[in-house]
VOGU-3710 file (C-alpha; in Angstrom, 3 decimals, decimal comma):
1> xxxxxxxxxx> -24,110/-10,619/18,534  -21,200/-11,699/15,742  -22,279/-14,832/13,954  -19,619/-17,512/13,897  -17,493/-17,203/10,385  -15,944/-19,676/8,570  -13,232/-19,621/5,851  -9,667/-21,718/4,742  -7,156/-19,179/5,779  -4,517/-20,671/3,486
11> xxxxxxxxxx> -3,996/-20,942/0,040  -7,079/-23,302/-2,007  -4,417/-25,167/-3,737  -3,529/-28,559/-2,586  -0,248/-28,500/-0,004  0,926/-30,846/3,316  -1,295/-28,959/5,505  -4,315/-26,135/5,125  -5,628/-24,017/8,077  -9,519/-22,944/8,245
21> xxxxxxxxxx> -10,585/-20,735/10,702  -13,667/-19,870/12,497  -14,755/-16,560/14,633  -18,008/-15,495/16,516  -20,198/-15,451/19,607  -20,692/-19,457/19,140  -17,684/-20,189/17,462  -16,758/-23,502/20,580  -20,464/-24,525/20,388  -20,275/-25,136/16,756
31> xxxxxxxxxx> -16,835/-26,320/16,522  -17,937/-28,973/19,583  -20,820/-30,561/17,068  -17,823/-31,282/14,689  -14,851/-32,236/16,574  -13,784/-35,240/19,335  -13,100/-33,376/21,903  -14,609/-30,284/24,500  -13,498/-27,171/24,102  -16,196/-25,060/25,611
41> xxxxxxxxxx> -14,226/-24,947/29,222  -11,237/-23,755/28,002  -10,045/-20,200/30,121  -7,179/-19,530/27,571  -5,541/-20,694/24,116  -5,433/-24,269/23,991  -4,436/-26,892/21,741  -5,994/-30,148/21,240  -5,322/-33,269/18,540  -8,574/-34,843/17,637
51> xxxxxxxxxx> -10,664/-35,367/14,307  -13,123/-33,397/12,789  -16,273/-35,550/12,179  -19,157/-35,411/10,085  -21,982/-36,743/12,420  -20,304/-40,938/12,429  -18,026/-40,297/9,546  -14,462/-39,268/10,401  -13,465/-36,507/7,647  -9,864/-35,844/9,239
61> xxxxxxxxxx> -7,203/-35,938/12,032  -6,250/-32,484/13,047  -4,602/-30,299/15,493  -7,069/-27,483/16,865  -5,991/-24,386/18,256  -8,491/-23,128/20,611  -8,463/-19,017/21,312  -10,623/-18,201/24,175  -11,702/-14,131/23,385  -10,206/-11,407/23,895
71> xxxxxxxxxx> -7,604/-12,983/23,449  -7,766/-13,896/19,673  -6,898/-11,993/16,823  -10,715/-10,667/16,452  -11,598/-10,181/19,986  -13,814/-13,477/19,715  -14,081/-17,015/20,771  -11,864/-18,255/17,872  -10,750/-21,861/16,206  -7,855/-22,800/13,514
81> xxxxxxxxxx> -8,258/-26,408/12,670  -4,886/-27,427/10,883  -5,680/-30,466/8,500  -4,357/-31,980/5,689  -3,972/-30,319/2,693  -6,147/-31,352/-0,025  -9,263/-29,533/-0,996  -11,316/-32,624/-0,695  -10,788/-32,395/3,059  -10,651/-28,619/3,651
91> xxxxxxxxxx> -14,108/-28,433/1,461  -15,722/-30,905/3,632  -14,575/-29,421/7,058  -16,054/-25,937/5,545  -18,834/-27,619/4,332  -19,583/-29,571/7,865  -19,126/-25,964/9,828  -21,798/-23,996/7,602  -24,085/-27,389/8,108  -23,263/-26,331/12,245
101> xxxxxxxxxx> -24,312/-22,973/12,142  -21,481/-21,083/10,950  -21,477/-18,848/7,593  -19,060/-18,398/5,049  -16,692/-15,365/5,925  -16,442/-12,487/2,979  -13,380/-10,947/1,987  -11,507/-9,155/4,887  -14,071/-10,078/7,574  -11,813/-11,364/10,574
111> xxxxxxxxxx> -9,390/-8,468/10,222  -13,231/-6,377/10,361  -13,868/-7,670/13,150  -10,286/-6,702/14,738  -10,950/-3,123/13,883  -14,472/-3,534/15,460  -13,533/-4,806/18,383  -10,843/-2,210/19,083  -7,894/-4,752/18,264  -6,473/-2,630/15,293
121> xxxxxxxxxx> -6,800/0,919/13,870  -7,683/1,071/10,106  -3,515/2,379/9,762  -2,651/-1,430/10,971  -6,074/-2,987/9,132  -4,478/-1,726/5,797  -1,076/-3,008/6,813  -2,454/-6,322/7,202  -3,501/-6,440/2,734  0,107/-4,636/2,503
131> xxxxxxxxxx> 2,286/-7,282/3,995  0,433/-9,906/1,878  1,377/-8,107/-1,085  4,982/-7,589/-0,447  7,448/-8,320/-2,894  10,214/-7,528/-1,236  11,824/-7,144/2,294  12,561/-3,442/2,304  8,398/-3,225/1,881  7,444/-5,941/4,306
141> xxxxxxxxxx> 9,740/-4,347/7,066  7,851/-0,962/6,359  4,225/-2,740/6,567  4,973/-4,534/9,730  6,130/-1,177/11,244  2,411/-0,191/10,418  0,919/-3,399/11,861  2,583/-3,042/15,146  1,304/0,183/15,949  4,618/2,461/15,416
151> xxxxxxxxxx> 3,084/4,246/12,059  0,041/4,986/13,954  2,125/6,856/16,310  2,592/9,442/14,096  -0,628/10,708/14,201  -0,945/11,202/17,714  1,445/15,209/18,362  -1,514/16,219/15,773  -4,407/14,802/17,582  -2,860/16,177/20,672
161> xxxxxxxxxx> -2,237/19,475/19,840  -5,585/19,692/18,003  -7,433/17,979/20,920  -6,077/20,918/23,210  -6,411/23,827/21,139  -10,103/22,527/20,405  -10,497/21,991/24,467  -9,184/25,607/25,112  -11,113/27,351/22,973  -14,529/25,636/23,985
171> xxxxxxxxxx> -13,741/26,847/27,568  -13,194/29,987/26,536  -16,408/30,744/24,554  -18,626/28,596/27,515  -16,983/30,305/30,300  -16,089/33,546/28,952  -16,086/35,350/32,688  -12,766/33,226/34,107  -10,152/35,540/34,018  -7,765/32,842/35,070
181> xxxxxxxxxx> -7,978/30,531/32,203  -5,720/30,619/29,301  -7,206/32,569/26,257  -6,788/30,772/22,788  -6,225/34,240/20,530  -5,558/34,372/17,431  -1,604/34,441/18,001  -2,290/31,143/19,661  -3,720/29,413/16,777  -1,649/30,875/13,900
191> xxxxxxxxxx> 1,430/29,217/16,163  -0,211/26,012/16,101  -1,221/25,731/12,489  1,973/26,890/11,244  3,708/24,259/13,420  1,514/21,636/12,426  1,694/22,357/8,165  5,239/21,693/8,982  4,604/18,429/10,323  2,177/17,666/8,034
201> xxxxxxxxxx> 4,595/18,456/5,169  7,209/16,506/6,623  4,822/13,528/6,770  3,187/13,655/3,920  7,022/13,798/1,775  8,108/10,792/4,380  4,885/9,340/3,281  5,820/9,093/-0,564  9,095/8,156/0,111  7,846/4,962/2,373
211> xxxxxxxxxx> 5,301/4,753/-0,644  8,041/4,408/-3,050  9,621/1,625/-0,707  6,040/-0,673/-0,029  4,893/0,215/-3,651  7,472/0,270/-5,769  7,473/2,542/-9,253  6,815/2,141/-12,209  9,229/3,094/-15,635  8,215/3,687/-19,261
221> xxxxxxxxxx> 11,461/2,755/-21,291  10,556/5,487/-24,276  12,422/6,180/-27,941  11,991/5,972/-31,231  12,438/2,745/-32,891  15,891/0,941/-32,829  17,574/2,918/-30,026  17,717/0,039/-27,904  14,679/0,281/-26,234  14,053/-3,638/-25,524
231> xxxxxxxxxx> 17,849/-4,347/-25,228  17,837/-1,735/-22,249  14,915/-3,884/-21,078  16,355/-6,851/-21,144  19,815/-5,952/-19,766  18,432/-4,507/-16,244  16,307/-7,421/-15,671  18,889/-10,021/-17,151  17,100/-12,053/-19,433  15,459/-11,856/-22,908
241> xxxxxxxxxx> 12,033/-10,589/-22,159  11,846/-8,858/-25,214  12,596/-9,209/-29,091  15,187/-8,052/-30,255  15,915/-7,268/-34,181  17,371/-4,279/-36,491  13,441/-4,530/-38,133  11,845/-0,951/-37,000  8,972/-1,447/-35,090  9,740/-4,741/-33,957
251> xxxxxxxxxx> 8,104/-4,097/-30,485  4,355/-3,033/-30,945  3,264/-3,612/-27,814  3,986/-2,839/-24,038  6,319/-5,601/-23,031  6,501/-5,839/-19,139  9,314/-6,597/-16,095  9,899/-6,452/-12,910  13,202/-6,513/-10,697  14,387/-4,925/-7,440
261> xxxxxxxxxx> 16,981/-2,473/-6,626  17,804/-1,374/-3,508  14,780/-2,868/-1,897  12,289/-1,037/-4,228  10,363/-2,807/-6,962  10,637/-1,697/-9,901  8,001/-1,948/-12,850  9,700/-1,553/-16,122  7,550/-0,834/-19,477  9,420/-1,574/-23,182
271> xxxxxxxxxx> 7,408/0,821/-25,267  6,953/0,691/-28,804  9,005/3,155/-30,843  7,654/6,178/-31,201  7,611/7,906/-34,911  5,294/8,832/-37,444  3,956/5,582/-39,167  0,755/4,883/-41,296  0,806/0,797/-40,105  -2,410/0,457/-38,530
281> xxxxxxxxxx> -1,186/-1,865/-35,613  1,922/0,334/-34,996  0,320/2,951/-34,359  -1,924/1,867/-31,816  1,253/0,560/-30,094  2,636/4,166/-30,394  -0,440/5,281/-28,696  -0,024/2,442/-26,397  3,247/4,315/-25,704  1,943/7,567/-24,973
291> xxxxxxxxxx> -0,409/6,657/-22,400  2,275/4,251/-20,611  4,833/6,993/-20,018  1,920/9,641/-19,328  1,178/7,442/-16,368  4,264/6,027/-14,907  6,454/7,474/-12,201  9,095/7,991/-13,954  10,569/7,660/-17,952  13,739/6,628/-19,435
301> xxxxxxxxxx> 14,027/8,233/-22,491  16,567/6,261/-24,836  18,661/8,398/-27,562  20,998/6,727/-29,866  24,398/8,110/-29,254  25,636/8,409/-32,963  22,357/10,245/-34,273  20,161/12,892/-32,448  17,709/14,162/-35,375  14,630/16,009/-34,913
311> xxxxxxxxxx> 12,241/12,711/-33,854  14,407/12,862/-30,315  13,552/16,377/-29,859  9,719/15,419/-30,050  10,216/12,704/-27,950  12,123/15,425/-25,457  9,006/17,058/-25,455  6,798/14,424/-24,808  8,171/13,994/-21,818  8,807/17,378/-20,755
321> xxxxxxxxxx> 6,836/17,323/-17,704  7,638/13,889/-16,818  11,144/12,931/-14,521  13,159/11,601/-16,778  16,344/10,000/-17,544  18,011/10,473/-20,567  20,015/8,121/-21,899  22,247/7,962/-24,832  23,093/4,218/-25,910  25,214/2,486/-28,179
331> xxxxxxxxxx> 28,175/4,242/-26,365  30,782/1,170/-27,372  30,610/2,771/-30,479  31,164/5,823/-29,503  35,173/7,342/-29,451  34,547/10,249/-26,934  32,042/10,713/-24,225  31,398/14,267/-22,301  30,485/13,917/-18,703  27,202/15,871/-19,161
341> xxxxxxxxxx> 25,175/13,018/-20,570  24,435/9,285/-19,551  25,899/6,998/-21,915  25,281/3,260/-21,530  26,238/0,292/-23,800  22,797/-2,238/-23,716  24,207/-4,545/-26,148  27,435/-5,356/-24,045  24,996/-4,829/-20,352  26,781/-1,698/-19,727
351> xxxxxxxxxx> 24,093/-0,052/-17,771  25,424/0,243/-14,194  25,357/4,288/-14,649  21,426/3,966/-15,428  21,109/1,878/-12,364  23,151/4,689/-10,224  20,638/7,418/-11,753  17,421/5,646/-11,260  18,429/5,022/-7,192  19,426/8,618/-7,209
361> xxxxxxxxxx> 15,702/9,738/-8,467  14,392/7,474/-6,003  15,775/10,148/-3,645  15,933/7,756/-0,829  17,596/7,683/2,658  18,481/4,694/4,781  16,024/6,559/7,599  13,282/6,155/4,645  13,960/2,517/4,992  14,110/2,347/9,249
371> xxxxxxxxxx> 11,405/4,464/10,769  7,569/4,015/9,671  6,256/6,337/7,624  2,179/6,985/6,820  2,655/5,455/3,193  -1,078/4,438/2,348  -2,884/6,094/-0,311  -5,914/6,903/1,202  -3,986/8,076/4,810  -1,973/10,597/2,428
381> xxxxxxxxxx> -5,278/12,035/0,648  -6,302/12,684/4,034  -2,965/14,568/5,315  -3,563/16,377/2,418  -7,187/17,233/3,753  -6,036/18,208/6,886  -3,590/20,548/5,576  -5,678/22,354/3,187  -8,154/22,992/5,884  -5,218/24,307/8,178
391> xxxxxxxxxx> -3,838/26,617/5,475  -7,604/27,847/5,743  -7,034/28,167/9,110  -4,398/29,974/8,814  -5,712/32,861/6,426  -8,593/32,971/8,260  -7,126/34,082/11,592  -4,852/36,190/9,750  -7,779/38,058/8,723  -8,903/38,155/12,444
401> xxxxxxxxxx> -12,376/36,378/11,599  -13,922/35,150/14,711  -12,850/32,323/17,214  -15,752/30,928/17,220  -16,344/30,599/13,590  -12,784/29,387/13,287  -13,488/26,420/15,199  -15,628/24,765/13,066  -13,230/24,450/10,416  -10,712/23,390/13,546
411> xxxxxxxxxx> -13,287/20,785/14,197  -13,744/19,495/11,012  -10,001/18,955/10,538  -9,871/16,978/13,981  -12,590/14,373/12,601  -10,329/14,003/9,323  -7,279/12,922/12,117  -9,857/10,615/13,781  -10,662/9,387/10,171  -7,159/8,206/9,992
421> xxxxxxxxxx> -6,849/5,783/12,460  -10,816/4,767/12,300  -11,766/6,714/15,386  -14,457/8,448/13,330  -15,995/5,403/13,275  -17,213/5,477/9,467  -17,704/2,344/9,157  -18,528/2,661/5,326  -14,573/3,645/4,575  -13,953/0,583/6,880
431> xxxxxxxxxx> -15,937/-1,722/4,756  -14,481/-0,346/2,110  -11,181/-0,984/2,697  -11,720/-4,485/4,232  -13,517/-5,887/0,978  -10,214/-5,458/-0,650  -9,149/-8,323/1,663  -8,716/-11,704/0,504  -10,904/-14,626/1,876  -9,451/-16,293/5,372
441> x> -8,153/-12,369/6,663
//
């Protein structure tokens, strides 16, 4: 039995109208102690106007929208009472439910109860917490793919091809003396996981494309001091975020901004300058630094066009192993330019060539943008799962090691494709990724 939930499914700030929402087994007979009208004979999704009363006292007039299960978002006998919007009044109707039987809902607990009830696989559960988070309308599109089904899609050639090569090679080793079924030999298998890596591969770098587009990136703006660092800052996102001064080590601390290009988000990082320096607090912005561009996605690394010296090679370095961008500022006053570096003028907002470069690193197509793509964190740590254990696979039948004891390892990565959608049934993942989940979803 699924006790009845309650919780305000819009914001707790006070607006023209709030919605709270209840879900369970005795969702109408609670909602009937608090509201003017019947709605335990409904056969479908109704709507009724009445008020929501607390025993003689009238706490508000509402519109209630009746779902009669299945046919609700969790599978259960559902309610949305829409009232007016102050927390005085949503508080109270919340308040008057739990006095009724009902219990306070906990993070992600009606989209739970989806998955439970077979409405949604954990690929659309996550979508759900995705689409609340987008920031833009390049990442909504590519969550709402994922909530209506088509990302999960993906999954299923795999699942297929692994649910028959499974099948076959159970018959074979129970029923060994039919001559007339196909055998699964080792030929067989090495076809099928070297079709498959491929199709892993191709989802797993789709994956952290449509990543880049739901996620965004993140960008350390790195130099040492006075190369423009801050004015580069404030030039892409077109305001004065940061200070600006000739003073060295004006900027000691990570300064942040955001803007969009092309769709994607993009997280930009003014770093202090880094040098050698014995000030105490400008050094720990220098280390500050370090760490910032060790963890972001990808580095601009600012040169002053007029004076490369032997600090810009340790910064080149530093960022050896990171993708960077260089850039070479300060280029209006600069007489002549070569073609085989990026020169951009901050102080005059000449940076459309930086913009160019960073879309190019993106390394994003317009089919990136248009067809889903399995860009969830965990779901690509498990593609990678499943293709380590295939690559297994793989040497292992090259080897010519028995069928038999091949299969377990087949097995296990067939669970870890189940595991994707939630068909595992581990519910301890699910809970995990539902407590992430705000309040009312």
């Amino acid at each position: 039995m699924f006790e009845t939930i309650v919780a305000l499914a819009t914001a707790p700030i006070k607006s023209a109208l709030s919605i709270v929402r209840l879900s369970g087994d005795d969702c109408f007979f609670i909602v009937n102690k608090m509201f003017t009208k019947d709605i335990s004979k409904i056969e479908k999704s109704t709507i009724f106007y009445g008020y929501i009363k607390d025993g003689d006292i009238i706490v508000d007039e509402v519109i209630l929208l009746a779902y009669k299960g299945p046919h609700s978002f969790t599978s259960e006998d559902s309610a949305e009472i829409i009232c007016h919007g102050s927390p005085l009044i949503f508080n109270k109707i919340i308040e008057v439910a739990l006095k009724n039987g009902a219990r306070l809902a906990t993070g992600g607990e009606y989209s739970s109860r989806a998955y439970m009830h077979g409405k949604l696989d954990l690929i659309q559960a996550e979508s759900i917490n995705d689409l609340i988070n987008a920031e833009s309308e390049e990442s909504k599109k590519i969550s709402l793919m994922a909530l209506r089904g088509e990302t999960s899609k993906l999954i299923l050639p795999l699942k297929k091809d692994l649910g028959d090569l499974l099948s076959l090679i159970e018959v074979n080793i129970d029923y060994p003396e039919y001559l007339d079924i196909e055998i699964a030999n080792h030929q067989k298998i090495i076809d099928f996981c070297t079709k498959n890596i491929s199709y892993i591969n191709s989802l797993i770098e789709n994956g952290n494309k449509g990543r880049i587009i739901k996620d965004g990136i993140s960008i350390a703006i790195v130099g040492k001091p006075n190369v423009g660092k801050s004015s580069i800052l404030n030039a892409l996102l077109n305001e004065d975020k940061a200070i600006v001064t000739n003073i060295k080590g004006t900027t000691r601390d990570i300064v942040e901004g955001k803007l969009i290009i092309n769709g994607i988000v993009i997280n930009l990082f003014d770093t202090a300058g880094i040098r050698e320096s014995d000030d105490i607090v400008e050094g720990i912005g220098i280390k500050k630094s370090v760490e910032k561009l060790e963890k972001s996605d990808l580095v601009i690394a600012v040169f002053d066009s007029l004076n490369f010296d032997e600090e810009d090679k340790e910064i080149l370095k530093l960022v050896k192993n990171k993708d960077t961008i260089v850039v070479f500022n300060k280029s209006d006053i600069l007489e002549n330019k070569d073609n085989t570096h990026l020169f951009i003028s901050a102080l005059n907002k000449d940076i459309e060539p930086l913009k160019e470069e960073i879309i190019k690193r993106l390394g994003l197509s317009k089919k990136n943008y248009d067809n889903p793509s399995i860009a969830n964190t965990r779901e690509l740590g498990i593609l990678e799962n499943i293709k380590e254990i295939l690559e297994n696979v793989l040497i292992d039948t090259k080897n010519e090691l028995p069928i038999d004891l091949i299969n377990s390892k087949l097995k296990e990565a067939y669970l870890k494709v189940l595991s994707l959608t939630g068909e595992d049934n581990d519910f301890d993942i699910a809970k995990e990724i539902f407590s992430r989940f705000c309040v009312g979803k």
